[in-house]
Residue, then its C-alpha position, 0 to 999 in steps of 0.5 A: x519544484x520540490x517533490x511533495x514525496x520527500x516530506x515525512x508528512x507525505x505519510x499519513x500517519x507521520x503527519x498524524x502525530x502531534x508535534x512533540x511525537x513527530x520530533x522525537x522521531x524525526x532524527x531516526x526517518x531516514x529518507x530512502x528510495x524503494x525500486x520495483x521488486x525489492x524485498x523488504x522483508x523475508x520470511x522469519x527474519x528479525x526486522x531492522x526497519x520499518x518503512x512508511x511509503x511516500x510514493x512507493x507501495x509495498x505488498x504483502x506476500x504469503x505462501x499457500x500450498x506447494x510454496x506457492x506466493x499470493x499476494x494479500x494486500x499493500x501499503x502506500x502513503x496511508x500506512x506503514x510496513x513493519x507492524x510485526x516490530x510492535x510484536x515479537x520484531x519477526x515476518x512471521x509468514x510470507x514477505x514484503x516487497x515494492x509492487x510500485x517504486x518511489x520514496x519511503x521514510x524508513x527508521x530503525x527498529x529500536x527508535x520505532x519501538x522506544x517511542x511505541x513503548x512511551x505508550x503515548x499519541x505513536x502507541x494509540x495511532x498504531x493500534x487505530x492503524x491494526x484496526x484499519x488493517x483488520x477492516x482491509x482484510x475483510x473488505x477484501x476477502x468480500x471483494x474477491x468473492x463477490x465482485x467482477x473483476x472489472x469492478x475489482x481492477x477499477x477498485x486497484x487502479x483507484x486506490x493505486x493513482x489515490x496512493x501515488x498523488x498522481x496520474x500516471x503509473x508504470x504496471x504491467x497487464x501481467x502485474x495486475x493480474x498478479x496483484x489480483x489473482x486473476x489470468x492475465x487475458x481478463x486483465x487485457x480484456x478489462x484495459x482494452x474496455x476501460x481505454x475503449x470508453x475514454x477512462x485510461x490510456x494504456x500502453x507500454x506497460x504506462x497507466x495514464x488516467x483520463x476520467x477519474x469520476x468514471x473510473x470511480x464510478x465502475x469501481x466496486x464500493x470495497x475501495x471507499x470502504x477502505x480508504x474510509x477506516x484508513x482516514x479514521x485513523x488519524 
């Protein structure tokens, strides 16, 4: 069977376009394949591609004091990674790299730019996607002050099995604790309650989902609201 992920349209905002805009870029998307922990984007560097994820996520990653990394938010199928090329072509701060591997369409800055400059449907549909993101960014911060954690991780492991088209995922304790800003012995306590009431299986660094509608259920609302302004876009 075809993997479904090899299909430009397996990006949301590419199967957004109207045909002619969609033909236009065809010849420049480039299939790629992005593995775990590759950096996309430096900081302060000049961007020579943007990425839209098929299967694959990419987070976004900014420095706090002493130089220290927290990661603030991703993009998987619904998205795009490059924004900044619509702007001045730079990452200004922080940097991008591949939280969960799988495939991506990228396309050369130029090629992205010049349709984005014809200030038709590609033009309209980014701008309704910064919108989306503002939304995601706000939504977030509410969640990470206000929620319990365990809401918070059934929020991630949602959103990360709706943007891979699957059932399964490779992540570590470690890594989700990371993704979260939280200590990893809450991450270890959560997936032991989470397996415990029949909603994961967990081992070996593999997330193997049991019970969506339960998982969903225990989920905080943050997660809805976002995938919401996402769907909106398009």
């Amino acid at each position: 069977m075809r993997d479904a992920s090899a299909s430009p349209k397996t990006n949301q905002l590419l199967a957004a376009l109207p045909a002619s805009a969609y033909r236009r870029l065809l010849p420049d998307l480039e299939a790629t394949a992005l593995s775990l922990d590759q950096t996309l984007f430096l900081r302060a560097r000049p961007l020579q591609f943007a990425y839209f994820p098929t299967s694959s996520i990419v987070t976004f990653s900014y420095a706090i004091e002493k130089g220290a990394l927290v990661n603030a938010w991703s993009v998987g199928r619904e998205g795009m990674v490059g924004i900044s090329l619509l702007l001045d072509g730079r990452q200004r701060d922080g940097r991008a790299d591949v939280s969960f591997g799988g495939h991506a369409f990228r396309i050369p800055a130029a090629a992205l730019q010049r349709e984005f400059r014809r200030a038709g449907a590609l033009q309209h549909l980014l701008l309704r996607y910064v919108y989306a993101l503002v939304t995601q960014a706000s939504q977030l911060a509410v969640c990470n002050q206000n929620h319990l954690i365990e809401q918070r991780v059934c929020r991630f492991l949602k959103r990360t099995f709706d943007r891979i088209g699957g059932d399964e995922v490779f992540v570590t304790q470690e890594r989700i604790a990371m993704m979260l800003g939280v200590r990893r012995e809450s991450i270890t306590e959560i997936a032991l309650r989470l397996q415990q009431a029949g909603i994961i299986k967990y081992g070996r660094g593999q997330v193997t989902l049991v019970n969506r509608m339960k998982l969903e259920q225990r989920a905080c609302a943050c997660g809805g609201i976002i995938r919401r302004a996402f769907a909106a876009v398009s």
